[in-house]
Structures are given as structure tokens and as C-alpha cells.
N, C-alpha and C positions, 0 to 999 in steps of 0.2 A: 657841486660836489668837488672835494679836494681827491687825489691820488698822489699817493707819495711810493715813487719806487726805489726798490734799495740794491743797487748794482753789487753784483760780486768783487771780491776784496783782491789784488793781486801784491803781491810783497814786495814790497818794493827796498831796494838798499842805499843808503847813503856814504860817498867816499867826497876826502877831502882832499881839495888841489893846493896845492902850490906854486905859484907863478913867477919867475925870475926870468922874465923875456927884458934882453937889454940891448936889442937893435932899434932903439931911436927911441924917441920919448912917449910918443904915440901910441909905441907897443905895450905901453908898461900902466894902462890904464887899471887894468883889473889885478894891480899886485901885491893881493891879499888871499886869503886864506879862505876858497870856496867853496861851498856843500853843494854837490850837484847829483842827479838822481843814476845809481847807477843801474837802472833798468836800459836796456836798447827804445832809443826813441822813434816812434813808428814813425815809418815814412811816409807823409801828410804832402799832399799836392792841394792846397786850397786854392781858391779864384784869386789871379795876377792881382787885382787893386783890394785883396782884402785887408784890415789890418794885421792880419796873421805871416801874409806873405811881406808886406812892405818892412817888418823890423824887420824880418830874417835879411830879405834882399838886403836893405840898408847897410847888414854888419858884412852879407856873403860877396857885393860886390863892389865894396871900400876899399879902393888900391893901397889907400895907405895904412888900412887893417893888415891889408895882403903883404905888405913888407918884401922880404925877399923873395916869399914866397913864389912872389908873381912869375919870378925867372924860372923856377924849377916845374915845368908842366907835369912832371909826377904829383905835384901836390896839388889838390884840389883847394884847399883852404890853409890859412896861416895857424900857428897854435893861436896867438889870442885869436884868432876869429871861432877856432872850435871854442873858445873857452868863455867867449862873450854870447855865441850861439846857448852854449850851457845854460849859461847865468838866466838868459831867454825862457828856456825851460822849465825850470826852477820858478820863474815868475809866472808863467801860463797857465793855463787849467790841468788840472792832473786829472787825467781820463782814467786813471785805474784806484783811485781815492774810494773810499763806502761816501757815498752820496743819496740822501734822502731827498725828493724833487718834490715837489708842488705842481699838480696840472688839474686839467678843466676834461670838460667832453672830449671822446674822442671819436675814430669813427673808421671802416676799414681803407675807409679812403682815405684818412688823416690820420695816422697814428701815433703816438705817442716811440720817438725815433731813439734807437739805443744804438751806439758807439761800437764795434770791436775789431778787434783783425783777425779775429778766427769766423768759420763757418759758423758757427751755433754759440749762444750764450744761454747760461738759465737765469731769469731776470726776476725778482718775488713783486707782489703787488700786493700794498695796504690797501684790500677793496675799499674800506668805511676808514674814514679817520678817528672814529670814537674806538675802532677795532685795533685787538693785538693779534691778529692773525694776518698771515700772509701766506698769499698764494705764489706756487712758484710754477713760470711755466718755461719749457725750452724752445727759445726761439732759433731759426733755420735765417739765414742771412736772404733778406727780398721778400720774406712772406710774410706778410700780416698775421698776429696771434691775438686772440679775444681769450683774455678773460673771465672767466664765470660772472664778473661783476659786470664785464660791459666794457672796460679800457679792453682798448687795444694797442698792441706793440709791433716796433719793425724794427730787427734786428740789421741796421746800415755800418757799410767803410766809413774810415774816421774819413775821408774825401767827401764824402755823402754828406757827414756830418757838419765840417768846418762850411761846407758851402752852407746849407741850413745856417749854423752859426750867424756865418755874414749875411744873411738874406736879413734875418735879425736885427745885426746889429744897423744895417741900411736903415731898419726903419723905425728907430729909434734913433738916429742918428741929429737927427735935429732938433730934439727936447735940448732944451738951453745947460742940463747940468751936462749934458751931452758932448755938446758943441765946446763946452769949457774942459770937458778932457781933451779932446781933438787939438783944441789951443794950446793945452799941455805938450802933448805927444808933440806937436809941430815945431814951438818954439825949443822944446829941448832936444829935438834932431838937428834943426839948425846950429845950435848951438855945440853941441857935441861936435857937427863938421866944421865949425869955422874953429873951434881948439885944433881939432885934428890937424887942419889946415896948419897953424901957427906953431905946432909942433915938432912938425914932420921932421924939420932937420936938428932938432936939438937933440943932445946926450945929457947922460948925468950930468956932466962938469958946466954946460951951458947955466949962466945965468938966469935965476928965474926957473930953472928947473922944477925946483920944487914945488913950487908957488903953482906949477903948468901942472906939475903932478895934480896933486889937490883938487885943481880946475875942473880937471879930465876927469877924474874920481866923482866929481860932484856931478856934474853935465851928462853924467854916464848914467846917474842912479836915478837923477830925476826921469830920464830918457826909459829905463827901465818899469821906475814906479808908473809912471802915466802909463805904459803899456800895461801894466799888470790892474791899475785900476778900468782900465776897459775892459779887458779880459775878466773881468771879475762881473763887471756890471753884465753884462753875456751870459757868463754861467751862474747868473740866479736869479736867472731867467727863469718862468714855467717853464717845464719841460714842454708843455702845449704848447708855449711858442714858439718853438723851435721846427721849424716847418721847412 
């Protein structure tokens, strides 16, 4: 049997950045003209080695992201670092999207796991996939809800969830088209830090500037796509898998 659930819809707004950070050459990766989501991004504590957590650390504790910043302890992050974190976001799963899921059996001990940051969600369920009717029920955050058909639902923190997430993505992790994004993500981290590295002390006027620009610009986006194509393989996923 398939189940297809269809999450509530939250509004989301789109503002555009403008970037003109010109303390060193390194800072000036992202300076172009960005759409980034202007909802507040919930605060997510997933598991130390997940991939979730490893891009954020990578951009959040990048000295030479951090720029002057490093000197002034009021500031917790550099602008391009909030604005590379953005970009980050932007590429990730959008947990407040209308999303139709695909799952299998469920059971009250295994349930079919829903995302939110509030105490209660109402969540609709296509009992029969030949059907246009949908059932909606309101779920309470930690208690299991059944269905009339038989799924059952648990309304979880998005903490709950991202760990799920990575339980996941572990064990899919070694299927070979798998392993070839991981190669991705890998060699274009490195890559992104040996520019950064080479950049550090150049300005505009430096030779080779622009050529660095471009570099930085490229090694950035591959660095981002390979993130967003794992993240993607994740989320279409069964929702059944997600345990």
C-alpha cells in the first residue's frame, strides 16, 4: 500500500541580497545578487558528523570566512559567513514546502515521523492512492495518531527529525551513486579551502584577482550543488524510511 501525506503549507517570502564585502579576496566569494528565504530559520541541532552539520561547521568555523570578524567577540559570525550559511539554506530541504510523500506500513511503534516547531500540527492522509479524499488529523508533539486507514503519525522537533534524516542517509551511504556524491562534496571542500587558502592576502588590485574571483565562485557552487544533491537524495526518500 502506498500513503501519500500532504503537510500544511507555511508562506514563505523571498528577499534579494547584495553583496560588496571587500576586506580581502576570499570575502568576495558570493558577490552576486542572492534570493534567500526570508522566513526565520529554525534552530536545528542535528548529530556532530552529520552531513547537515559538517557544511554549516565548515563555512561557521572558517577563520578566513571569519575575516575581521574574528577580532570583534560581539560578533558571532562574519557577513559572508551569514550569507554563505543563507545560500546553504536555500539549497537544503525546505521543511515548510506542500510535500506529497510516498510510504509503506506503518505501525504505533514505527510511525510515519512529521517535522514542526510547534506543539501540534494538522497533517491530511491519502488513505487509498486510487482516492481523492483525505483524511486530516491533529497531531500533539510525541504521541502517535492512527488513522482510520491504519497509518500512523508522530508529530517530532526538527532535531528528532534531521537525526532520522542521518540515520538514513548512513545507510544508504554506501550504494555506489552514493559514494560518488560524497566524492563530490569531498573534493569540492577541499578545493574551496586550498582557494581560500591562496587567497587570503589578495585585494582587488592583486594580480590574478579576477581569475581568483571566478575560482572561488566556481569551487563554491560545486561545493554547494553536491551538498544540495545529497540533501535531495534524503528527502525523496519514503517517508517510511525515515525512522
Amino acid at each position: 500500500m502506498r500513503i501519500m501525506l500532504t503537510i500544511n503549507i507555511d508562506k514563505i517570502g523571498y528577499q534579494v541580497w547584495d553583496l560588496s564585502a571587500t576586506y580581502g579576496m576570499a570575502l568576495r566569494i558570493i558577490q552576486t545578487a542572492l534570493r534567500t528565504r526570508a522566513f526565520n530559520t529554525v534552530s536545528c541541532h542535528p548529530p556532530p558528523n552529520s552531513i547537515y552539520a559538517r557544511v554549516r561547521n565548515f563555512i561557521a568555523t572558517n577563520d578566513i570566512l571569519r575575516g575581521d570578524a574574528y577580532h570583534e567577540p560581539s560578533k558571532t559570525l562574519s557577513t559572508i559567513q551569514k550569507e554563505l550559511l543563507e545560500q546553504i539554506e536555500e539549497a537544503d530541504i525546505n521543511y515548510y514546502e506542500f510535500k506529497v510523500r510516498r510510504g509503506g506500513p506503518t505501525t504505533k511503534e514505527a510511525p510515519n515521523l512529521i517535522p514542526f516547531d510547534q506543539e501540534r500540527r494538522i497533517v491530511g492522509c491519502i488513505c487509498h492512492e486510487e482516492s481523492h479524499h483525505i483524511s486530516y488529523l491533529l497531531l500533539y508533539r510525541g504521541l502517535p495518531a492512527r488513522c482510520r486507514c491504519g497509518h500512523w503519525f508522530k508529530l517530532v522537533t526538527f532535531d528528532e527529525y534531521e537525526a532520522a534524516r542521518d540515520r538514513y542517509w548512513k545507510k544508504i551511504e554506501s550504494e555506489p551513486e552514493n559514494q560518488e556524491l560524497m566524492k563530490d562534496l569531498d573534493d569540492a571542500e577541499t578545493q574551496l579551502q586550498k582557494l581560500l587558502e591562496e587567497s587570503k592576502s589578495m585585494t582587488n588590485r592583486s594580480p590574478g584577482s579576477n581569475d581568483m574571483l571566478d575560482k572561488l565562485a566556481i569551487a563554491w557552487n560545486k561545493y554547494k550543488n553536491a551538498y544540495h544533491q545529497i540533501r535531495k537524495k534524503i528527502d525523496e526518500a519514503c517517508i517510511t524510511d525515515i525512522r
